[in-house]
C-alpha positions as CSV (number, residue, x, y, z in Angstrom):
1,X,0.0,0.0,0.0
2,X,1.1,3.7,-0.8
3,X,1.8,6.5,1.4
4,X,-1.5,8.4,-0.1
5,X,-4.1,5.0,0.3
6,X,-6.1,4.8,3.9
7,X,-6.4,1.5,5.1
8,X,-9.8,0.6,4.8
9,X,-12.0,-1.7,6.8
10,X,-15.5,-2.7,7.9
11,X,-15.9,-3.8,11.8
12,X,-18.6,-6.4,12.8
13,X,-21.5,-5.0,13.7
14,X,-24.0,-6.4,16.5
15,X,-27.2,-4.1,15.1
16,X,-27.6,-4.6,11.3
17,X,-29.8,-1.7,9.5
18,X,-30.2,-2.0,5.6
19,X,-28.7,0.8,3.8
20,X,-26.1,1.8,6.5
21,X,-22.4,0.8,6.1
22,X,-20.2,1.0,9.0
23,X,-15.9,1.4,8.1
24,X,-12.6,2.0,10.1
25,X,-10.7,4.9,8.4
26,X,-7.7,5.7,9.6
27,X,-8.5,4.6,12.9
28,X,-11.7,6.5,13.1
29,X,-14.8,4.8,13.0
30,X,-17.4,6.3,10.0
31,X,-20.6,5.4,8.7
32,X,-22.1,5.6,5.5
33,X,-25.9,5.3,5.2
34,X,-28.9,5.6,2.5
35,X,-32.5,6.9,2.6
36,X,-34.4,7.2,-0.3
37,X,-37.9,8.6,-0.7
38,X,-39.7,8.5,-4.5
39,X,-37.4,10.0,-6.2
40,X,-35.0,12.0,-4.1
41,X,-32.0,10.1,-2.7
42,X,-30.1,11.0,0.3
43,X,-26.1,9.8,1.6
44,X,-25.3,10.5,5.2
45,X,-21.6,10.3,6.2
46,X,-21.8,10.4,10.1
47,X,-18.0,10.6,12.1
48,X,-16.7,11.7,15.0
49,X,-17.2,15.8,15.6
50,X,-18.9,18.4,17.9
51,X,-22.1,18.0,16.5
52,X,-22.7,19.6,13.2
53,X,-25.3,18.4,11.2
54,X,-25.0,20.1,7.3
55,X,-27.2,19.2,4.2
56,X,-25.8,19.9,1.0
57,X,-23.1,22.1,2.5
58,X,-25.4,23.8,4.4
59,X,-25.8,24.4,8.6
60,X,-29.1,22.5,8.9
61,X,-30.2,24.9,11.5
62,X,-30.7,27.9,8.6
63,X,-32.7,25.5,6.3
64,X,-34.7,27.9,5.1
65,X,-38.2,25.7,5.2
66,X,-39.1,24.9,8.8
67,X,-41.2,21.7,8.3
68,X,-38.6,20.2,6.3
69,X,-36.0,21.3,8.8
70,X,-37.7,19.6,11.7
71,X,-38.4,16.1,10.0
72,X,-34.4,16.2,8.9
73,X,-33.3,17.2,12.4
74,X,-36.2,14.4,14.1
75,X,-33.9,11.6,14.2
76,X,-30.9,13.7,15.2
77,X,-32.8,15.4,18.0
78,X,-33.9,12.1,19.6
79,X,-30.6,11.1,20.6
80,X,-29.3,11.9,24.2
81,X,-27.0,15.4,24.2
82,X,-23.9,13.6,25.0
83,X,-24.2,11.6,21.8
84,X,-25.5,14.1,19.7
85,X,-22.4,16.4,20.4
86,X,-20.1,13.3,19.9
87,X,-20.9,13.1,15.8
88,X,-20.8,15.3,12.7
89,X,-23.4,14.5,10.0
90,X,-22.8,15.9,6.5
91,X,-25.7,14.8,3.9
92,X,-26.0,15.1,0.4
93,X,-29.1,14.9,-1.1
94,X,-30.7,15.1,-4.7
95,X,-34.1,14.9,-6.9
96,X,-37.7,14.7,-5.8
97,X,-39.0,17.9,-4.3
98,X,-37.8,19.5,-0.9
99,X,-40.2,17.2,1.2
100,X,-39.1,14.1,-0.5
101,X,-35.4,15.4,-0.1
102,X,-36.2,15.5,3.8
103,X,-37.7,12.2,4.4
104,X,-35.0,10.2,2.5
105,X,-32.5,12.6,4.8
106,X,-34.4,11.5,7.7
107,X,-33.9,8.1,7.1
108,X,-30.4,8.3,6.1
109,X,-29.6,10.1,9.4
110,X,-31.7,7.4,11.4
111,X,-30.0,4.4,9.5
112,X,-26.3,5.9,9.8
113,X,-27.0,7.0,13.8
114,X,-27.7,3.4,14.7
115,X,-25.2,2.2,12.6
116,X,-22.3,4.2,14.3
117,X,-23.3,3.4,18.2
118,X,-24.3,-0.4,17.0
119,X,-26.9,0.0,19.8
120,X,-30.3,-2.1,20.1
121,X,-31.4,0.3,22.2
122,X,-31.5,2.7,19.9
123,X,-32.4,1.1,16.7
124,X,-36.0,0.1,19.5
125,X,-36.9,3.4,20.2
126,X,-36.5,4.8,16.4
127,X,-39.1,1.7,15.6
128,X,-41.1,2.7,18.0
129,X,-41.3,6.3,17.8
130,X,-41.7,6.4,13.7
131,X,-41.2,2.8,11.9
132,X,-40.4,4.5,8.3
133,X,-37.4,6.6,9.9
134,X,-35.5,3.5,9.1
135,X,-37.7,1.7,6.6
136,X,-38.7,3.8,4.2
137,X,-42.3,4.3,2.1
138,X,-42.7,1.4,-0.9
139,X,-45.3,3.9,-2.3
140,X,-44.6,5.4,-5.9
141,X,-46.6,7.1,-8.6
142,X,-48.7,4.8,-10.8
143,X,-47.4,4.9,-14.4
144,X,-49.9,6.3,-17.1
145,X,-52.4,4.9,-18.9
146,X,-52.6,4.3,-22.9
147,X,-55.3,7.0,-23.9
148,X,-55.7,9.0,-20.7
149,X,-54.4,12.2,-20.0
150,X,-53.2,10.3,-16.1
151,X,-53.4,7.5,-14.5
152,X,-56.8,7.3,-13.4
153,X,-58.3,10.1,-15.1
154,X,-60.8,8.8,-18.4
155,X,-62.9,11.1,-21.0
156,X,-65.8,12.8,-19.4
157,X,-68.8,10.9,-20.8
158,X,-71.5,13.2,-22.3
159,X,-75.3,11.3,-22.3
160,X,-76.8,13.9,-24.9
């Protein structure tokens, strides 16, 4: 191995979430996780830090929608102070529209949290709180019809 290369390796974990990788960089433990929601997909890098949480480059705190700020920050805010100011976050995220683009940050945040602590614990309350923090909706937008101006929609009929 170079100079430049990091050694690289994943640690056994005890709490297994789908879509959340956990690694051993340089002898600092960092977790890469996934949410998706239709179409807007979200990557959550969570390491140690002093608990900054950015999206897209930007301090979640001045998101400038407030509804979308509070479901991004729900899984993050759940945690006990002492862990939250142990971790940085940084998310990217991309397509769908700005509410899809918070869920699947929401449950990229969720996934990557439990992931990094490897606690049951944890992974319980997020269950129990919200189940699709960490599962995700199956739900997506029914494809159009041969004819019809949508899915569902047909011709109005006229009787006369």
């Amino acid at each position: 191995m170079s100079s430049g290369e990091a050694e690289v390796s994943q640690p056994t974990s005890g709490v297994s979430v789908p879509g959340a990788y956990p690694y051993i960089v340089k002898g600092r433990k960092i977790t890469v996780s996934v949410g998706k929601r239709k179409t807007a997909i979200a990557r959550a890098v969570i390491k140690p830090g002093i608990g900054r949480f950015r999206v897209n480059g930007v301090p979640v705190e001045i998101w400038p929608i407030e509804l979308a700020r509070l479901k991004m920050m729900e899984p993050y805010l759940l945690l006990a102070p002492e862990l939250r100011n142990s971790i940085d976050i940084e998310v990217n995220v991309q397509g769908g529209g700005y509410m899809s683009q918070a869920y699947a940050v929401r449950t990229a945040v969720a996934r990557g949290i439990i992931a990094y602590f490897d606690l049951q614990i944890l992974k319980d309350f997020f269950k129990e709180y919200d189940r699709t923090m960490l599962t995700g909706d199956p739900r997506r937008t029914e494809p159009e019809k041969w004819m019809r101006y949508s899915a569902r929609r047909f011709r109005q009929k006229s009787y006369r």
